[in-house]
N, C-alpha and C positions, 0 to 999 in steps of 0.2 A: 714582454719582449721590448728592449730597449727600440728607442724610432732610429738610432743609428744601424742598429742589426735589419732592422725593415727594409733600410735605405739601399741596404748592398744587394739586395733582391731589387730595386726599381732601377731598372738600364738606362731608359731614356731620360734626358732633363728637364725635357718637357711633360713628360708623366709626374717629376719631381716637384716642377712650380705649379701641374693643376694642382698637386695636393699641398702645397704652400697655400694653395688660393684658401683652401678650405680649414687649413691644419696649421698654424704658424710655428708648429715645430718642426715642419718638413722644413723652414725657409733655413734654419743650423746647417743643415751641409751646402746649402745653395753662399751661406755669406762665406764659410770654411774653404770653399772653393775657387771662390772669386776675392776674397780680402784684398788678399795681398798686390794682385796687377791692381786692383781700382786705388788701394794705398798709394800705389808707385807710381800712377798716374797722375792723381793729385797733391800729391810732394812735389812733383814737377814743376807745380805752378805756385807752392806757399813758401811762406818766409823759411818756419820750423816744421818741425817731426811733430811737437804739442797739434800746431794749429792743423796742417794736414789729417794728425791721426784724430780731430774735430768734426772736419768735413767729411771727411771716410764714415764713419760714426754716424754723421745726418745721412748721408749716399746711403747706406744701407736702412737706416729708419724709416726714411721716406720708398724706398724699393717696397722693403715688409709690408709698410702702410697703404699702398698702390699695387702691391702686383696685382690684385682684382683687373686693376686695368691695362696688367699685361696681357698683351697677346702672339702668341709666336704666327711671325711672316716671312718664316723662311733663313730671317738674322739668326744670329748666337743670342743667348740671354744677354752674354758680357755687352752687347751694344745698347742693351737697353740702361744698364748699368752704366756703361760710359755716358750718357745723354743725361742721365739723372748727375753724374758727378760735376760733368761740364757746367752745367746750369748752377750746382751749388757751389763752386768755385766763380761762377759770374759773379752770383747774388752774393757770396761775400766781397767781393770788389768792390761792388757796388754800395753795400750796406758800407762799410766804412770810406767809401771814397779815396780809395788809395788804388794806384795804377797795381796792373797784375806782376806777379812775379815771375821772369823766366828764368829756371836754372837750365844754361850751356856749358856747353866748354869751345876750346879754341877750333876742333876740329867741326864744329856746326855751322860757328862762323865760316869757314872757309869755305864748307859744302856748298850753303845759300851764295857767298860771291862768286864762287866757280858755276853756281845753278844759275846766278843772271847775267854771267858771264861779261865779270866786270873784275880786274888785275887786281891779286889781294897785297893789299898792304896797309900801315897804321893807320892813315885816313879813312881808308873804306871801312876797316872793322870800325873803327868810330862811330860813324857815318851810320853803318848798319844797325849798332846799337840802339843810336839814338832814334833811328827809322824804326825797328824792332819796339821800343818803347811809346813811338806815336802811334803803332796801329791798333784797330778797336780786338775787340776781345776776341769776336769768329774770326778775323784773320789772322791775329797769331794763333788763334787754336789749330787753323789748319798747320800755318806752318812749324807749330810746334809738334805736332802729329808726326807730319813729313818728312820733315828733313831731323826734329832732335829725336824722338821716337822710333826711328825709321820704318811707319807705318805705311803699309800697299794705301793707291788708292781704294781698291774693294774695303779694305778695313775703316779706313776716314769714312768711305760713303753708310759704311752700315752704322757708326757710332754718330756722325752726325743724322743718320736718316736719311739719305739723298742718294742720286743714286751716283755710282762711280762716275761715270761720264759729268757729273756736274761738279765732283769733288776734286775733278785733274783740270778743269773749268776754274773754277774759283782760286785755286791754289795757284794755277799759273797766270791770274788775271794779280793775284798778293804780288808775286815774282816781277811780274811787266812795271806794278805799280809802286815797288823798291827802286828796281833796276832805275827808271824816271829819277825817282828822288838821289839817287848816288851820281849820276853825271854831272 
């Protein structure tokens, strides 16, 4: 019996990653399942399709390699999977010393000036970009969560690890600390 025919018989996920833990063929439907958002997510932040579908690639090699030290706490698996991608998309930033990538479009810009409730026009989007491009990497990761993904706080709080309460905290401390830089 194929492990894919197996698999339509296990309901839960977390039945699915104890026997990843033990079986690394069970982890096929777990990457099948998941690819494509954790793909979408870090395309978000890379130059090309090449270099994202890279990091994608390591995100799930290092999951496979690690999940022994998965443990479910009540998150989605996907959050553990977001916090492994987040960090491989840091460590390539970092490893080449080049600022992060963000893809927006116009309608992001405007959300974040109308969220620090400051009158949108050519200056301010400027203004924003260049602000957008001096912050460190957690703080646009939140706000690129936020407002280009349009991610709940509950969902930032379980892919960063924290908990909601800290992730509507931090995000609108990002907001306060723009809103500053634009007047």
């Amino acid at each position: 019996m194929s492990i894919f025919k197996r698999n339509r018989k296990i309901k839960n996920e977390v039945e699915l990653i104890e026997l990843a833990k033990k079986n690394s063929q069970y982890f096929a439907p777990i990457y099948k399942k998941y690819h494509e958002q954790i793909y979408r997510f870090v395309y978000q932040r890379m130059d090309t399709k090449d270099l994202a579908a890279d990091v994608t690639s390591q995100v799930f090699l290092k999951a496979m390699l690690n999940i022994n030290k998965y443990e479910h706490k009540g998150f989605p698996f996907s959050s553990w999977l977001y916090r492994i991608a987040a960090n491989e998309i840091n460590q390539h930033y970092r490893t080449i010393k080049k600022g992060r990538t963000v893809n927006l479009d116009e309608n992001d810009i405007k959300n974040i000036i109308e969220e620090v409730d400051v009158p949108f026009d050519v200056e301010k989007r400027e203004q924003l970009l260049s602000i957008l491009a001096s912050l460190s990497a957690d703080k646009i990761t939140l706000i690129e969560m936020r407002f280009f993904e349009k991610r709940s706080f509950k969902e930032i709080a379980q892919i960063l690890n924290i908990t909601e309460n800290n992730a509507k905290v931090k995000t609108y401390r990002v907001l306060e600390e723009m809103k500053k830089n634009m007047l």
